[in-house]
C-alpha positions as CSV (number, residue, x, y, z in Angstrom):
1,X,-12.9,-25.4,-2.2
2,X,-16.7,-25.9,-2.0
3,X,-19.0,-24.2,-4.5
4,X,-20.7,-22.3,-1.2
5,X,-17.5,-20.9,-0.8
6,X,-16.6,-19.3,-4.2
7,X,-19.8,-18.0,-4.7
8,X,-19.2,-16.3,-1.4
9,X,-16.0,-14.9,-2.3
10,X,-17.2,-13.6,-5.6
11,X,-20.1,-11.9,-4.2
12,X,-17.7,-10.1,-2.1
13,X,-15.4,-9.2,-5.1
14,X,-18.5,-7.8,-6.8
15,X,-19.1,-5.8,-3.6
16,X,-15.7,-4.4,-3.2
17,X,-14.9,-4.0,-6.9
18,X,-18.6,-1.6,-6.8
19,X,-17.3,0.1,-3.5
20,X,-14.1,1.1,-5.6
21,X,-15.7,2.1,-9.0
22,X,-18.0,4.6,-6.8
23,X,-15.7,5.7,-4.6
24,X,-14.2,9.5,-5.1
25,X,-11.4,8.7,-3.3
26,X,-9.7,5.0,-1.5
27,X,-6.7,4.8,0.8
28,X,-4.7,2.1,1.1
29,X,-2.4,1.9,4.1
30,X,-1.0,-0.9,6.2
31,X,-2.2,-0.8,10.0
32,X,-0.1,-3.8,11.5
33,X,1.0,-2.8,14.7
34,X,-1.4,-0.4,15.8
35,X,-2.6,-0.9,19.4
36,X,-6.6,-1.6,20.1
37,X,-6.9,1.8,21.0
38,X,-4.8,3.5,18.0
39,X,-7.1,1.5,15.9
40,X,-10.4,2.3,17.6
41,X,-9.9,6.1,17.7
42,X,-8.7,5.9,13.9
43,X,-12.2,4.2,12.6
44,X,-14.3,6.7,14.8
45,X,-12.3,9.7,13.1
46,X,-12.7,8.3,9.7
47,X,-16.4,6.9,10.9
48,X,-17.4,10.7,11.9
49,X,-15.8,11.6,8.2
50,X,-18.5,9.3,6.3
51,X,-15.3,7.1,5.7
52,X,-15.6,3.6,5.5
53,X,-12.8,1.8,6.5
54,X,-12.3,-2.3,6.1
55,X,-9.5,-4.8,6.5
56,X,-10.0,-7.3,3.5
57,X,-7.9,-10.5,2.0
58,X,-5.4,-9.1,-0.4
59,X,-6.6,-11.7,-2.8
60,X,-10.3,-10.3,-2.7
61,X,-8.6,-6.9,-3.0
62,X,-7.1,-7.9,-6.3
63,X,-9.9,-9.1,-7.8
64,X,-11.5,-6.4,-7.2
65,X,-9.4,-3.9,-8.4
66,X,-9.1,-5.9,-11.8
67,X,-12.8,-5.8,-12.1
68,X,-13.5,-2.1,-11.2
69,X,-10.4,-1.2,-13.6
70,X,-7.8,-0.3,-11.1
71,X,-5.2,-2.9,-11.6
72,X,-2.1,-0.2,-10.5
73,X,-3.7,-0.9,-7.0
74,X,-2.6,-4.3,-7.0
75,X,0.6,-3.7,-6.2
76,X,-0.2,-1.7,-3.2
77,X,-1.5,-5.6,-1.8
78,X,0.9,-7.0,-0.1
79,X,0.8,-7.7,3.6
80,X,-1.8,-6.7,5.6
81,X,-3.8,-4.2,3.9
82,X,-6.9,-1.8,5.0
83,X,-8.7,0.2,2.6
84,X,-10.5,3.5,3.3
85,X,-13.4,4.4,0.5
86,X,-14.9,8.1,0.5
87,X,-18.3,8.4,-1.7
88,X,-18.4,12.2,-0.6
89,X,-15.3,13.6,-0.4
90,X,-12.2,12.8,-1.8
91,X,-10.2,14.7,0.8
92,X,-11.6,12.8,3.9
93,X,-9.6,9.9,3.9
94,X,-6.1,10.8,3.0
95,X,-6.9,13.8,5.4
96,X,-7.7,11.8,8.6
97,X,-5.3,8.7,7.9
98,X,-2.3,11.4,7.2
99,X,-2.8,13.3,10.4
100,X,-3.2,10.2,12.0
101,X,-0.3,8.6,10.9
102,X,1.8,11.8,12.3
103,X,1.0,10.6,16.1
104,X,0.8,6.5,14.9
105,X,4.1,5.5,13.5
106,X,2.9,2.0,13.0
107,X,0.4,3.0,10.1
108,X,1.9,3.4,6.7
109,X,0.3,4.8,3.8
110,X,0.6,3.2,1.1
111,X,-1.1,4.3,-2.2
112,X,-4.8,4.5,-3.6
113,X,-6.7,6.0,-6.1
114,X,-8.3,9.3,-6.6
115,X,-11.3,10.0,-8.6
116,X,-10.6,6.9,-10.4
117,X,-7.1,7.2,-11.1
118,X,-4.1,5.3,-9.2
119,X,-2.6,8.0,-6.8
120,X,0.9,7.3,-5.2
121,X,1.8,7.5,-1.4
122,X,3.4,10.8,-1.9
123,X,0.3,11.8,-4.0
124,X,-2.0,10.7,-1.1
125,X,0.3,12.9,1.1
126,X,0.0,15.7,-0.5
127,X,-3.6,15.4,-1.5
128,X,-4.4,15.6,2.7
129,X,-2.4,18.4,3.3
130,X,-5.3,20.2,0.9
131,X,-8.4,22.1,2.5
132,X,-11.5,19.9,3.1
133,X,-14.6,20.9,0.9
134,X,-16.1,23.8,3.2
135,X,-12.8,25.3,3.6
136,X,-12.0,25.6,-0.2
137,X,-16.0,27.3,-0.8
138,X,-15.0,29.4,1.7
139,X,-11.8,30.3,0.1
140,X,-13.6,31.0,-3.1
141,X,-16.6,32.7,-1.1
142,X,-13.3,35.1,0.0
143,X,-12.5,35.0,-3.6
144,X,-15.4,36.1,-5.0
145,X,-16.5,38.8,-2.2
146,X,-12.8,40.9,-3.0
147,X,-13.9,42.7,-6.2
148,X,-17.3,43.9,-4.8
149,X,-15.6,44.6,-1.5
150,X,-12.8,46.8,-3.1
151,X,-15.5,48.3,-5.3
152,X,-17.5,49.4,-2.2
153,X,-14.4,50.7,-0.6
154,X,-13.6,52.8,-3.2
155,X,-17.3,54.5,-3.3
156,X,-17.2,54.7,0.5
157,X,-14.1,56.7,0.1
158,X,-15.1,58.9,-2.8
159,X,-17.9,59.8,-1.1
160,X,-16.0,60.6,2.4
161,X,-14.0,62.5,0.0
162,X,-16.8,64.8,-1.3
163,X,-18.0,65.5,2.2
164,X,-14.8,66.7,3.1
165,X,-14.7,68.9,0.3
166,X,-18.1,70.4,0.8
């Protein structure tokens, strides 16, 4: 192999190897089969998600995840492999992939790594089937609100009470 093309390759090992020490979350799945369409609608979803979504050689994928530190994703490279990397939120892309995969039976989850740490298929699963970001602030919003709302039910009520009396 020429010198050009090494270099080449290991700038794009440093690239990927970055994109996977910053990421919050990455998804590795397998896409083969999925029709021009399938595949299209998927990278718009995960697009509109501020996902980014590539299809890179295994053995740039390996380096990479030796360099950034994550060497329990190289198992996950076999065959053809696409990886999803979330900067933002760690949710997105198991989220989108695992609905997805409910209506595409030719894409296959299978693994990643979540804040850093190598996450199983199963984990992957069951981290998507979490609320997104604005749905767990609003949870805790809801949270939060309940004391002061049952505080200003029961002074509502006292003071209904006391009218009554009067």
């Amino acid at each position: 192999m020429s010198e050009a093309i090494i270099a080449k390759k290991a700038e794009q090992v440093d690239i990927v190897a970055e994109k996977m020490k910053t990421a919050a979350s990455i998804v590795v799945v397998d896409s083969r089969g999925l029709t021009v369409e399938q595949d299209t609608v998927l990278r718009r979803s995960l697009r509109e998600s501020d996902v980014e979504f590539k299809v890179i050689k295994n053995s740039i994928l390996t380096r990479a995840a030796e360099k950034a530190g994550l060497e329990g994703l190289k198992d996950l490279f076999v065959g053809p492999s696409a990886v999803a990397f979330s900067n933002e939120d760690v949710i997105a892309p198991a989220k989108v992939i695992n609905d997805f995969a409910k209506t595409a039976d030719a894409l296959e989850i299978k693994g990643g790594a979540i804040e850093g740490a190598v996450s199983s298929k199963e984990e992957i699963q069951a981290l998507a089937t979490l609320p997104n970001r604005e749905g767990m602030l609003s949870m805790l919003l809801s949270v939060l609100q309940a004391p002061v709302r049952n505080v200003a039910y029961a002074i509502k009520a006292v003071a209904e009470n006391k009218e009554g009396a009067a």
